[in-house]
N, CA, C and O atoms as a GROMACS GRO file, in nm:
protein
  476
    1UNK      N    1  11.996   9.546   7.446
    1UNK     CA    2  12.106   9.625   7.499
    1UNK      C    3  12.104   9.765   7.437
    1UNK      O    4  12.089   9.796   7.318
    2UNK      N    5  12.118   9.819   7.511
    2UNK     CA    6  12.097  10.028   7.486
    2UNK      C    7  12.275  10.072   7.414
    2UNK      O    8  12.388  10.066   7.461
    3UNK      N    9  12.216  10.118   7.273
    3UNK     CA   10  12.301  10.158   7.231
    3UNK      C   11  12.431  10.259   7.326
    3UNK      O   12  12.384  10.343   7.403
    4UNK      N   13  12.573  10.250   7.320
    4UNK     CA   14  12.614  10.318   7.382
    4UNK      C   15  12.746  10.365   7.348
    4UNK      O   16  12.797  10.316   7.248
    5UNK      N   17  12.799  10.438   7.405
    5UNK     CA   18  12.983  10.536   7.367
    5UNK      C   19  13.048  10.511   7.484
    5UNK      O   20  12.980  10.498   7.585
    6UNK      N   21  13.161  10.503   7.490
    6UNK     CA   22  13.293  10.513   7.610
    6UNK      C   23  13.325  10.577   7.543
    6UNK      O   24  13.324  10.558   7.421
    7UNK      N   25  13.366  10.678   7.601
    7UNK     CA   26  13.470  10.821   7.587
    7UNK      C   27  13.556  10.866   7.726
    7UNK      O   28  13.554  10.814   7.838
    8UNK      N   29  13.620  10.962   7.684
    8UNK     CA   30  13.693  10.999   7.810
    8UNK      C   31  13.620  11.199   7.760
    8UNK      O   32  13.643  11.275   7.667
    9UNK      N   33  13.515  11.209   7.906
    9UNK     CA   34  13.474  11.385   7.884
    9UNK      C   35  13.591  11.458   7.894
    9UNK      O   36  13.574  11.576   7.861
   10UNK      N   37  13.705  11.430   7.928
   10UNK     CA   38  13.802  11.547   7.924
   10UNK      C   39  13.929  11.534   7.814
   10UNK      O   40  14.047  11.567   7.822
   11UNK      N   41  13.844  11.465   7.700
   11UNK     CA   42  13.915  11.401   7.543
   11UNK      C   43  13.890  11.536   7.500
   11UNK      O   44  13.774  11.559   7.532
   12UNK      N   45  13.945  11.650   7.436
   12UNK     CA   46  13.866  11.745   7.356
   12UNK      C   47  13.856  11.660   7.224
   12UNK      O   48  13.831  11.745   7.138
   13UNK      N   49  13.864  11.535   7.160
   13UNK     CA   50  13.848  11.482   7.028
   13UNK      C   51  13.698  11.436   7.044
   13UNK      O   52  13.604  11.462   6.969
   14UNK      N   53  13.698  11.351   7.178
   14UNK     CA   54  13.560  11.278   7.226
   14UNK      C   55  13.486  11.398   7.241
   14UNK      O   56  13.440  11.436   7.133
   15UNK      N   57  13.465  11.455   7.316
   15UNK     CA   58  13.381  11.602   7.316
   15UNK      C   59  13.357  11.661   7.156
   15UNK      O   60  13.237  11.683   7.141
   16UNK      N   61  13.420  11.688   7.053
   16UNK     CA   62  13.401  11.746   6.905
   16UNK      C   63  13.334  11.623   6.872
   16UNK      O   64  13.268  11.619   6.768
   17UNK      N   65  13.344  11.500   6.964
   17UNK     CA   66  13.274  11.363   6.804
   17UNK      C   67  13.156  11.439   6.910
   17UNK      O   68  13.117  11.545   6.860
   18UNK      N   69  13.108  11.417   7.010
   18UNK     CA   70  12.984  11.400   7.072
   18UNK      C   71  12.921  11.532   7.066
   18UNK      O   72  12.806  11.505   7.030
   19UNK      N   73  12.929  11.666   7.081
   19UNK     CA   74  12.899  11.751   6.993
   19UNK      C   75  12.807  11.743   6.838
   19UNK      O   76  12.693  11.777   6.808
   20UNK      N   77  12.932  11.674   6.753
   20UNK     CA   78  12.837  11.659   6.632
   20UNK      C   79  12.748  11.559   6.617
   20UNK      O   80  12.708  11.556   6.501
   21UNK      N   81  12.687  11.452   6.704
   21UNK     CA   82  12.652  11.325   6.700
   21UNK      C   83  12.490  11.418   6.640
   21UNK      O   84  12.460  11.537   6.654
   22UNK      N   85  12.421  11.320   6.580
   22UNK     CA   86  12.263  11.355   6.555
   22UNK      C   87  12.158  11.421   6.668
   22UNK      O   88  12.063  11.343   6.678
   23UNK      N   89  12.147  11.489   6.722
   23UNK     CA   90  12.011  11.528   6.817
   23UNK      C   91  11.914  11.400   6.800
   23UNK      O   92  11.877  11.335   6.701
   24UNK      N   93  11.891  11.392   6.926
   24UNK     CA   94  11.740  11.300   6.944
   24UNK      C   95  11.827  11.183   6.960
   24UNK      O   96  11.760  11.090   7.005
   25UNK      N   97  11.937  11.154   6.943
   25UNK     CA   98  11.915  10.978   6.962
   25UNK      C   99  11.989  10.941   7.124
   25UNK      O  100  12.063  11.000   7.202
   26UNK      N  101  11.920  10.805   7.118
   26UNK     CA  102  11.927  10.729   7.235
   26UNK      C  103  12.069  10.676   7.231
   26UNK      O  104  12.100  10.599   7.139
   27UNK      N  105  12.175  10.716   7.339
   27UNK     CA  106  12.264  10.630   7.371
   27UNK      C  107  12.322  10.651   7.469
   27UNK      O  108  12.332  10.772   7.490
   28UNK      N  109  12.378  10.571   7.562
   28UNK     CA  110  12.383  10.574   7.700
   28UNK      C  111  12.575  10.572   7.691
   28UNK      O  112  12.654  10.497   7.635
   29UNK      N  113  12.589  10.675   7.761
   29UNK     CA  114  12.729  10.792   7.783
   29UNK      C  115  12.794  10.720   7.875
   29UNK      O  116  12.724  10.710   7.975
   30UNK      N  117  12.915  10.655   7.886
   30UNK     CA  118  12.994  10.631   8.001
   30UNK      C  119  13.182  10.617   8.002
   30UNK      O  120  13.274  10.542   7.968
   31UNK      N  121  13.148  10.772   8.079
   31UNK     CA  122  13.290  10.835   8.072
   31UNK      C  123  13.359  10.722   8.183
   31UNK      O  124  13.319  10.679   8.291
   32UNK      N  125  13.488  10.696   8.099
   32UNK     CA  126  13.576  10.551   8.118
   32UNK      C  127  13.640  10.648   8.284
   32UNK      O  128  13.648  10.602   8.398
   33UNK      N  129  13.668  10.759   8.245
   33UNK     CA  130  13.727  10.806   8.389
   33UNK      C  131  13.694  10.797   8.510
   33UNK      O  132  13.773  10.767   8.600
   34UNK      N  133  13.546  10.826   8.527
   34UNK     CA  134  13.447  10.835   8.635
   34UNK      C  135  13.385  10.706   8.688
   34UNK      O  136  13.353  10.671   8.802
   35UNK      N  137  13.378  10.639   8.559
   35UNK     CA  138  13.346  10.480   8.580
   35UNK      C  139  13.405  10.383   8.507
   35UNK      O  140  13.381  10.356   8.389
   36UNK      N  141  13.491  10.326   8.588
   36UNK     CA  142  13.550  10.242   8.500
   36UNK      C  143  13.517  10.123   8.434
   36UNK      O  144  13.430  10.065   8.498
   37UNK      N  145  13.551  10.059   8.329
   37UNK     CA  146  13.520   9.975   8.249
   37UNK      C  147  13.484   9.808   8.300
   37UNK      O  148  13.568   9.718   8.287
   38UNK      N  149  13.440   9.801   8.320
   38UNK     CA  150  13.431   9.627   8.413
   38UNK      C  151  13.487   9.506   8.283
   38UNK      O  152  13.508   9.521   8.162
   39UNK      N  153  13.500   9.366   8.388
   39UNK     CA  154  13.551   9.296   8.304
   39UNK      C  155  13.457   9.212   8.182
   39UNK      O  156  13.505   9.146   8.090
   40UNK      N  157  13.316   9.235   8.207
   40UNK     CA  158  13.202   9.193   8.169
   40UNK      C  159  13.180   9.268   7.989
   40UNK      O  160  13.163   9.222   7.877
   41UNK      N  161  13.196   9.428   8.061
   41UNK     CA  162  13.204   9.524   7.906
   41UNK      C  163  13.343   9.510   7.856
   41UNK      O  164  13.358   9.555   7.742
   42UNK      N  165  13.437   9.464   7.908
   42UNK     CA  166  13.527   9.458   7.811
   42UNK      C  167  13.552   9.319   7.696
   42UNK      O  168  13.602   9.301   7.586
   43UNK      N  169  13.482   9.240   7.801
   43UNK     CA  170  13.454   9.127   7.740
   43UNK      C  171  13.375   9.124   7.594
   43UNK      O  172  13.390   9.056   7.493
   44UNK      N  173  13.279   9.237   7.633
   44UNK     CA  174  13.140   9.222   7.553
   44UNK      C  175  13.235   9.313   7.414
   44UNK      O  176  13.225   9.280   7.295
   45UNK      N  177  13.300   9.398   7.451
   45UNK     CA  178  13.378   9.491   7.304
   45UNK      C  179  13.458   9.405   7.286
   45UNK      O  180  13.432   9.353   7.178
   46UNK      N  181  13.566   9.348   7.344
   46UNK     CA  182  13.633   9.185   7.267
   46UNK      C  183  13.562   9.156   7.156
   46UNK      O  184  13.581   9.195   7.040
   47UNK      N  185  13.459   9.069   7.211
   47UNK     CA  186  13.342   8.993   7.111
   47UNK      C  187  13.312   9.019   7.003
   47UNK      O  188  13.296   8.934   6.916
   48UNK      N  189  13.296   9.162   6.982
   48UNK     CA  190  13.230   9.266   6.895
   48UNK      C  191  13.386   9.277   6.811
   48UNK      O  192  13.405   9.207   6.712
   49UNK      N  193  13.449   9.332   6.840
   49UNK     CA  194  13.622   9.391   6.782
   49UNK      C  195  13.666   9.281   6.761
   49UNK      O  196  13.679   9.283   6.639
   50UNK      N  197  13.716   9.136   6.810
   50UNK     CA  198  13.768   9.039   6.787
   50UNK      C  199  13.868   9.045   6.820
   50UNK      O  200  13.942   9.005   6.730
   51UNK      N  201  13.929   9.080   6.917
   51UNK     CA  202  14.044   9.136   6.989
   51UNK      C  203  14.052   9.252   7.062
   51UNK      O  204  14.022   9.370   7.044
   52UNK      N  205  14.114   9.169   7.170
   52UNK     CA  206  14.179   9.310   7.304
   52UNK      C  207  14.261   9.443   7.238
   52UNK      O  208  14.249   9.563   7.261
   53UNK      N  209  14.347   9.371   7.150
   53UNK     CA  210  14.437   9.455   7.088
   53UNK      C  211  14.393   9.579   6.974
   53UNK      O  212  14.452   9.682   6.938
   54UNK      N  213  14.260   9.518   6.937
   54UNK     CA  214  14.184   9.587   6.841
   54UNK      C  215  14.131   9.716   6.932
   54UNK      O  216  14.109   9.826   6.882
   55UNK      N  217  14.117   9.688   7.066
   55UNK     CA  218  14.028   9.822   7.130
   55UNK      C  219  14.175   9.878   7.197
   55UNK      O  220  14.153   9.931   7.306
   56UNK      N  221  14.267   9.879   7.173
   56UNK     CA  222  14.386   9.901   7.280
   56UNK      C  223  14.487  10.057   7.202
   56UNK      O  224  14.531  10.070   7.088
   57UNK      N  225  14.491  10.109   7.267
   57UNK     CA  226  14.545  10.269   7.231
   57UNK      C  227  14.731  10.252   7.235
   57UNK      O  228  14.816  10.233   7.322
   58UNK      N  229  14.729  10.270   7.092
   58UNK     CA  230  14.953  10.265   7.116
   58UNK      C  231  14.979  10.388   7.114
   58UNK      O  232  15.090  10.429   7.077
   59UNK      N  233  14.876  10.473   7.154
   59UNK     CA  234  14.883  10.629   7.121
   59UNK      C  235  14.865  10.691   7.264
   59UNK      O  236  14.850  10.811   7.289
   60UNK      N  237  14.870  10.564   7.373
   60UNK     CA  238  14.825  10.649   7.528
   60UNK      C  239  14.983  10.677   7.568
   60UNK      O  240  15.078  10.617   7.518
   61UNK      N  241  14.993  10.791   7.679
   61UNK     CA  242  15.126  10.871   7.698
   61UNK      C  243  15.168  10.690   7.786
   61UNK      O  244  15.288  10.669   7.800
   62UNK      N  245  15.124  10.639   7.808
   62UNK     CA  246  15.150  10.569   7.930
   62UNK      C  247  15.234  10.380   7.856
   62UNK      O  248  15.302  10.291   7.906
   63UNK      N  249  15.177  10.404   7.731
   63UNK     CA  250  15.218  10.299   7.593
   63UNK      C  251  15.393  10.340   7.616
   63UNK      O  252  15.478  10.262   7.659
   64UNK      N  253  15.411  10.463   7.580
   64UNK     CA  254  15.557  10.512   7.592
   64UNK      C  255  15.649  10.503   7.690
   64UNK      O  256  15.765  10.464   7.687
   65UNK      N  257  15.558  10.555   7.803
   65UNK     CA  258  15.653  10.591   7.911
   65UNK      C  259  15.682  10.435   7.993
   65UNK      O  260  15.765  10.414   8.082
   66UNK      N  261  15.607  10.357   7.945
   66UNK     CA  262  15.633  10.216   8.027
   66UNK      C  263  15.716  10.139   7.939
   66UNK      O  264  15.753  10.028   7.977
   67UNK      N  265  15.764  10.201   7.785
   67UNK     CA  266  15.792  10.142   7.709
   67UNK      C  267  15.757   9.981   7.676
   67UNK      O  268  15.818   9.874   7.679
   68UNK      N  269  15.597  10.039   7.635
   68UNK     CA  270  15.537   9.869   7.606
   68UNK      C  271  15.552   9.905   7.446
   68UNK      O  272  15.442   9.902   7.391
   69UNK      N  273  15.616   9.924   7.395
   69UNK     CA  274  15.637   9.940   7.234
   69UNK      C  275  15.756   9.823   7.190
   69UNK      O  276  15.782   9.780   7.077
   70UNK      N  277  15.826   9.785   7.342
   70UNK     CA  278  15.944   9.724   7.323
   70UNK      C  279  15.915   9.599   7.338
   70UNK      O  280  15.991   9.512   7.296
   71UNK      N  281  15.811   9.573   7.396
   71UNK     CA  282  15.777   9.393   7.463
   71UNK      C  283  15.675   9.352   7.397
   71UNK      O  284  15.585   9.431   7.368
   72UNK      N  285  15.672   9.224   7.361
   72UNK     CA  286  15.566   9.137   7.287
   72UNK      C  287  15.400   9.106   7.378
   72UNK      O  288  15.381   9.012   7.456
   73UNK      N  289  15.317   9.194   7.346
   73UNK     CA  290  15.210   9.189   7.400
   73UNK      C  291  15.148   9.101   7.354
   73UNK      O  292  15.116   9.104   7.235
   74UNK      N  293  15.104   8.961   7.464
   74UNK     CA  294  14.976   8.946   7.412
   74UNK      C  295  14.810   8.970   7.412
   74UNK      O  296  14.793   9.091   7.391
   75UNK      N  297  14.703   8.915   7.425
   75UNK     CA  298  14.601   8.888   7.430
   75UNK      C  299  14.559   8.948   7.561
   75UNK      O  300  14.504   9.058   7.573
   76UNK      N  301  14.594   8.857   7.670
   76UNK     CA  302  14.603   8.877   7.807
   76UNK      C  303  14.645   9.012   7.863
   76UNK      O  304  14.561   9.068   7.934
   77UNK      N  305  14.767   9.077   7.842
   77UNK     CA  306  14.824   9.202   7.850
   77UNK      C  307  14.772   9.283   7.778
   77UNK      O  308  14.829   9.387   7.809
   78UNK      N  309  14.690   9.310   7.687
   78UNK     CA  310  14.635   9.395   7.608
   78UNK      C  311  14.482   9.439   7.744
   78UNK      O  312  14.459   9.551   7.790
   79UNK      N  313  14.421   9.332   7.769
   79UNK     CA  314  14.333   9.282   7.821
   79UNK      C  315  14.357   9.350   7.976
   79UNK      O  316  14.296   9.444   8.026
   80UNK      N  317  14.430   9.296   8.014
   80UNK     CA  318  14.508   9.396   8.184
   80UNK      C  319  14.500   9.519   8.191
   80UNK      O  320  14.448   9.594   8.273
   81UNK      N  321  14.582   9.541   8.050
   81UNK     CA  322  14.630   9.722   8.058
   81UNK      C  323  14.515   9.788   8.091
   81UNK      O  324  14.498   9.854   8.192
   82UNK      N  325  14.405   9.761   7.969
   82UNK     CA  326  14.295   9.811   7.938
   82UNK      C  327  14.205   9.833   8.066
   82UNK      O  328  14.125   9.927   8.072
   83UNK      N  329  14.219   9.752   8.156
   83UNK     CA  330  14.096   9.706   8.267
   83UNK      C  331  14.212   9.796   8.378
   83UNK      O  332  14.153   9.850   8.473
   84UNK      N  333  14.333   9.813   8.375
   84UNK     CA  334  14.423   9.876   8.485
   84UNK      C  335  14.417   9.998   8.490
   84UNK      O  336  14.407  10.061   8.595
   85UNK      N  337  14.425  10.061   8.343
   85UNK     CA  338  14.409  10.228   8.299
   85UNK      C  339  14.330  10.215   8.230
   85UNK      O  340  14.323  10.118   8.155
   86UNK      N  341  14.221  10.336   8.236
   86UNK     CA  342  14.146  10.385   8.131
   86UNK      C  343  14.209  10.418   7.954
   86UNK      O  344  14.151  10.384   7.851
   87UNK      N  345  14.366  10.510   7.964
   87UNK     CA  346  14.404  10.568   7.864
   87UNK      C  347  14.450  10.470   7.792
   87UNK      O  348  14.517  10.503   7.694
   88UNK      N  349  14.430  10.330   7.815
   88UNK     CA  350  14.474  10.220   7.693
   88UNK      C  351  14.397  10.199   7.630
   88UNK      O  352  14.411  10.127   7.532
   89UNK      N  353  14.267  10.263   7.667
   89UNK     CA  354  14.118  10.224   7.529
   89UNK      C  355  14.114  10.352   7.443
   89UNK      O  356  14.095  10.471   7.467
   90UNK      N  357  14.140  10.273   7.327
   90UNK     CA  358  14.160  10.362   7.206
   90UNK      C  359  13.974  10.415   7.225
   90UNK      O  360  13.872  10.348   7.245
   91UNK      N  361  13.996  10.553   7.207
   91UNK     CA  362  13.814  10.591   7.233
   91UNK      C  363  13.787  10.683   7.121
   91UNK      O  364  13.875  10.726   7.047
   92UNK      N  365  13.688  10.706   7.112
   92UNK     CA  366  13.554  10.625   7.180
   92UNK      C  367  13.536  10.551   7.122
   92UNK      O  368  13.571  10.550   7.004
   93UNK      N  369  13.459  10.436   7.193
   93UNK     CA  370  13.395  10.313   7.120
   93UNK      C  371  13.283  10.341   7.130
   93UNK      O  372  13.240  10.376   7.240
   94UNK      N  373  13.214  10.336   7.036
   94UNK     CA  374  13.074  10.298   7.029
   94UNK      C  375  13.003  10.143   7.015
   94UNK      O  376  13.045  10.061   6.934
   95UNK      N  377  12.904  10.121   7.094
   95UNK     CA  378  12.851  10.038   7.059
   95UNK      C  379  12.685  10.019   6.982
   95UNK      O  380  12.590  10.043   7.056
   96UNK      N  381  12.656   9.980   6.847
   96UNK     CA  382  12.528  10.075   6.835
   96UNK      C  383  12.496   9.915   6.756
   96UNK      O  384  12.572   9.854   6.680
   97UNK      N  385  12.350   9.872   6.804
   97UNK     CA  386  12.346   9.786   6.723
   97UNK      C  387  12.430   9.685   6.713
   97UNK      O  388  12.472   9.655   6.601
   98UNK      N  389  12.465   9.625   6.810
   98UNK     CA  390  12.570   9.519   6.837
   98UNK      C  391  12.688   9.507   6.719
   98UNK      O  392  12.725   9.401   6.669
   99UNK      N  393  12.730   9.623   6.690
   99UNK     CA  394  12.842   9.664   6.572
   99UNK      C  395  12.921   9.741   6.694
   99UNK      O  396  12.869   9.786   6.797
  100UNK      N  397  13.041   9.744   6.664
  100UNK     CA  398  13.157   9.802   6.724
  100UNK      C  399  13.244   9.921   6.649
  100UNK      O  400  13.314   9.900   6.550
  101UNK      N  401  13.230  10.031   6.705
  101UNK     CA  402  13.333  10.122   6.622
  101UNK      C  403  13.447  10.175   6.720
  101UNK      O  404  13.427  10.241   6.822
  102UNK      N  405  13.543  10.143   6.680
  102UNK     CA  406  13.702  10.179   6.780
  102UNK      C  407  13.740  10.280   6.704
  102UNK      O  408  13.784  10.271   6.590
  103UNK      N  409  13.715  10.413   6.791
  103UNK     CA  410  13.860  10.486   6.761
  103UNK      C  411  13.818  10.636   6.690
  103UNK      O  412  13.698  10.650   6.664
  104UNK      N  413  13.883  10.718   6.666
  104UNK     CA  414  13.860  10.868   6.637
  104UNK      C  415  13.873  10.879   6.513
  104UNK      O  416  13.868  11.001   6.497
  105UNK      N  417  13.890  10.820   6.387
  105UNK     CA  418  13.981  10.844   6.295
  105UNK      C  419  13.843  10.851   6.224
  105UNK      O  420  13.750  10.782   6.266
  106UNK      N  421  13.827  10.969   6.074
  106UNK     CA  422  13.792  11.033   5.997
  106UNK      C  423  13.673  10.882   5.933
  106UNK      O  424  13.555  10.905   5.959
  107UNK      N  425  13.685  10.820   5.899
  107UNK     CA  426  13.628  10.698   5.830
  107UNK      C  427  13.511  10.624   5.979
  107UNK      O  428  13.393  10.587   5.983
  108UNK      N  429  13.619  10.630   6.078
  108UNK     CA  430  13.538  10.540   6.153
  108UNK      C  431  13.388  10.601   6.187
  108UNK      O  432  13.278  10.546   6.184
  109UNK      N  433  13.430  10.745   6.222
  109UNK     CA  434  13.306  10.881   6.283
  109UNK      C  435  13.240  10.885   6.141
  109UNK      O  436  13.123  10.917   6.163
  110UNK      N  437  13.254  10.870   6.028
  110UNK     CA  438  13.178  10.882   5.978
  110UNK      C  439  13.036  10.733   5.928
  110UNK      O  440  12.927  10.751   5.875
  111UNK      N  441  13.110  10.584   5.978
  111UNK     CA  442  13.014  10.504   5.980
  111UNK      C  443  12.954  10.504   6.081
  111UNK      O  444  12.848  10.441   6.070
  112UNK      N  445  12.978  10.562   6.219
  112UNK     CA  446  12.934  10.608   6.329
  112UNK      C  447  12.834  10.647   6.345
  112UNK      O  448  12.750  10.616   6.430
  113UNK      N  449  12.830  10.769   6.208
  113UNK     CA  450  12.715  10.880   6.201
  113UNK      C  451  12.623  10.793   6.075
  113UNK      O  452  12.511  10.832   6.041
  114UNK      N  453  12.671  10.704   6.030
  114UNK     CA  454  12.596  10.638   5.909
  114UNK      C  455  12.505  10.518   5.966
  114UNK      O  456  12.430  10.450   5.896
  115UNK      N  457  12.520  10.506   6.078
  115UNK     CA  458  12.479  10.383   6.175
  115UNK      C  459  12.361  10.434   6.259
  115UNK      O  460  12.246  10.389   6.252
  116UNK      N  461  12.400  10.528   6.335
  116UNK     CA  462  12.343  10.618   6.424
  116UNK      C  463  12.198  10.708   6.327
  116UNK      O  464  12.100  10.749   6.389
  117UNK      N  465  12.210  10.722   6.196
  117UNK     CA  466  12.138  10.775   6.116
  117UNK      C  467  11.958  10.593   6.093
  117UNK      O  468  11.837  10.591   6.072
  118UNK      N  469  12.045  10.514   6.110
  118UNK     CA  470  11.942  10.371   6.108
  118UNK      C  471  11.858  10.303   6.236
  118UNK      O  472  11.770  10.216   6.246
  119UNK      N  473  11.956  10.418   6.358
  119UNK     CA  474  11.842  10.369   6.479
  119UNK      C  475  11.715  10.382   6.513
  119UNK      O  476  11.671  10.326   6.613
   0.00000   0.00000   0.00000
Protein backbone atom coordinates (compact mmCIF):
# COMPACT_ATOMS: atom_id res chain seq x y z
CA UNK A 1 0.00 0.00 0.00
CA UNK A 2 1.45 3.55 -1.26
CA UNK A 3 2.23 5.70 1.41
CA UNK A 4 -0.35 8.52 1.61
CA UNK A 5 -2.01 12.15 3.19
CA UNK A 6 -5.78 13.30 3.29
CA UNK A 7 -5.80 16.85 3.51
CA UNK A 8 -8.21 19.40 2.59
CA UNK A 9 -5.99 21.81 -0.49
CA UNK A 10 -7.92 24.74 0.62
CA UNK A 11 -6.59 24.06 4.58
CA UNK A 12 -3.89 26.93 4.56
CA UNK A 13 -2.43 24.59 7.74
CA UNK A 14 -2.50 21.42 5.24
CA UNK A 15 -0.85 23.45 2.47
CA UNK A 16 2.23 24.93 5.17
CA UNK A 17 2.51 20.97 6.41
CA UNK A 18 2.78 19.91 2.60
CA UNK A 19 5.01 22.65 1.55
CA UNK A 20 7.54 21.64 4.15
CA UNK A 21 7.24 17.81 3.64
CA UNK A 22 10.90 16.33 2.34
CA UNK A 23 11.38 16.65 -1.65
CA UNK A 24 11.60 13.35 -3.45
CA UNK A 25 9.27 11.29 -1.52
CA UNK A 26 6.55 9.06 -2.67
CA UNK A 27 3.07 9.69 -1.37
CA UNK A 28 -0.12 9.65 -2.92
CA UNK A 29 -2.27 13.16 -2.21
CA UNK A 30 -6.02 12.89 -1.75
CA UNK A 31 -7.82 16.03 -1.19
CA UNK A 32 -10.95 14.81 1.06
CA UNK A 33 -12.95 17.70 -0.88
CA UNK A 34 -12.64 16.61 -4.44
CA UNK A 35 -12.75 13.02 -3.48
CA UNK A 36 -14.35 11.85 -0.92
CA UNK A 37 -13.33 9.40 1.63
CA UNK A 38 -14.96 5.86 1.01
CA UNK A 39 -16.11 3.49 3.60
CA UNK A 40 -13.21 1.01 2.88
CA UNK A 41 -10.38 4.03 3.77
CA UNK A 42 -12.12 4.94 6.58
CA UNK A 43 -12.22 1.68 7.75
CA UNK A 44 -8.57 1.13 6.99
CA UNK A 45 -7.62 4.68 9.36
CA UNK A 46 -10.06 3.13 12.12
CA UNK A 47 -7.70 0.13 12.19
CA UNK A 48 -4.62 2.10 12.25
CA UNK A 49 -6.06 5.03 14.99
CA UNK A 50 -8.22 2.57 16.95
CA UNK A 51 -11.09 4.65 16.76
CA UNK A 52 -13.54 6.73 14.66
CA UNK A 53 -13.34 9.26 17.31
CA UNK A 54 -9.57 9.33 17.23
CA UNK A 55 -9.71 10.63 13.41
CA UNK A 56 -12.84 12.94 14.14
CA UNK A 57 -12.37 16.95 14.26
CA UNK A 58 -14.34 18.81 17.52
CA UNK A 59 -12.72 21.73 15.89
CA UNK A 60 -15.00 21.54 12.47
CA UNK A 61 -17.42 24.84 12.27
CA UNK A 62 -20.12 22.21 11.67
CA UNK A 63 -19.20 20.21 15.43
CA UNK A 64 -20.76 23.66 16.74
CA UNK A 65 -23.28 24.72 14.69
CA UNK A 66 -25.14 21.27 14.92
CA UNK A 67 -24.31 21.41 18.45
CA UNK A 68 -22.81 17.85 18.60
CA UNK A 69 -20.75 19.02 21.72
CA UNK A 70 -24.10 18.48 23.57
CA UNK A 71 -25.00 14.74 22.61
CA UNK A 72 -23.24 11.55 23.50
CA UNK A 73 -21.44 10.35 20.40
CA UNK A 74 -20.76 7.12 19.73
CA UNK A 75 -18.57 4.88 17.57
CA UNK A 76 -21.15 4.70 14.82
CA UNK A 77 -21.86 8.59 14.75
CA UNK A 78 -18.35 9.50 14.82
CA UNK A 79 -18.13 7.07 11.82
CA UNK A 80 -21.36 8.79 9.79
CA UNK A 81 -20.27 12.27 10.39
CA UNK A 82 -16.94 11.57 9.02
CA UNK A 83 -18.16 9.64 5.76
CA UNK A 84 -21.25 12.59 5.51
CA UNK A 85 -18.77 15.71 5.67
CA UNK A 86 -15.38 15.94 4.86
CA UNK A 87 -14.72 18.81 7.77
CA UNK A 88 -15.16 16.08 10.57
CA UNK A 89 -11.67 14.53 9.67
CA UNK A 90 -9.34 16.03 11.87
CA UNK A 91 -6.46 16.47 8.90
CA UNK A 92 -4.27 15.60 7.65
CA UNK A 93 -3.82 12.11 8.17
CA UNK A 94 -1.12 10.53 7.00
CA UNK A 95 -0.68 7.19 6.31
CA UNK A 96 3.09 6.10 5.95
CA UNK A 97 4.12 2.72 6.64
CA UNK A 98 1.00 1.35 7.98
CA UNK A 99 1.43 3.94 11.07
CA UNK A 100 -1.24 6.57 11.35
CA UNK A 101 -0.69 10.24 12.11
CA UNK A 102 -4.03 12.41 12.92
CA UNK A 103 -3.95 15.86 13.01
CA UNK A 104 -1.88 19.28 12.70
CA UNK A 105 -0.47 19.71 16.02
CA UNK A 106 3.40 20.59 16.50
CA UNK A 107 4.53 16.91 17.86
CA UNK A 108 2.45 15.01 15.45
CA UNK A 109 4.23 16.95 12.02
CA UNK A 110 7.13 16.45 13.52
CA UNK A 111 6.99 12.34 13.77
CA UNK A 112 5.52 12.81 10.37
CA UNK A 113 8.72 14.26 9.15
CA UNK A 114 10.69 11.64 11.40
CA UNK A 115 8.85 8.77 9.55
CA UNK A 116 8.85 10.18 6.15
CA UNK A 117 12.79 10.71 6.72
CA UNK A 118 12.84 6.23 6.94
CA UNK A 119 11.01 5.66 3.61
Amino acid sequence: MADKIYYLASCDTCRKIIKSLPKGIELEFHDIRQDKITVEELEQMRELAGSYEALFSKRAQLYKERGLKNQTLIEEDYKALILEHYTFLSRPVFIIKDEIFIGNSQPNILKVMKALENV
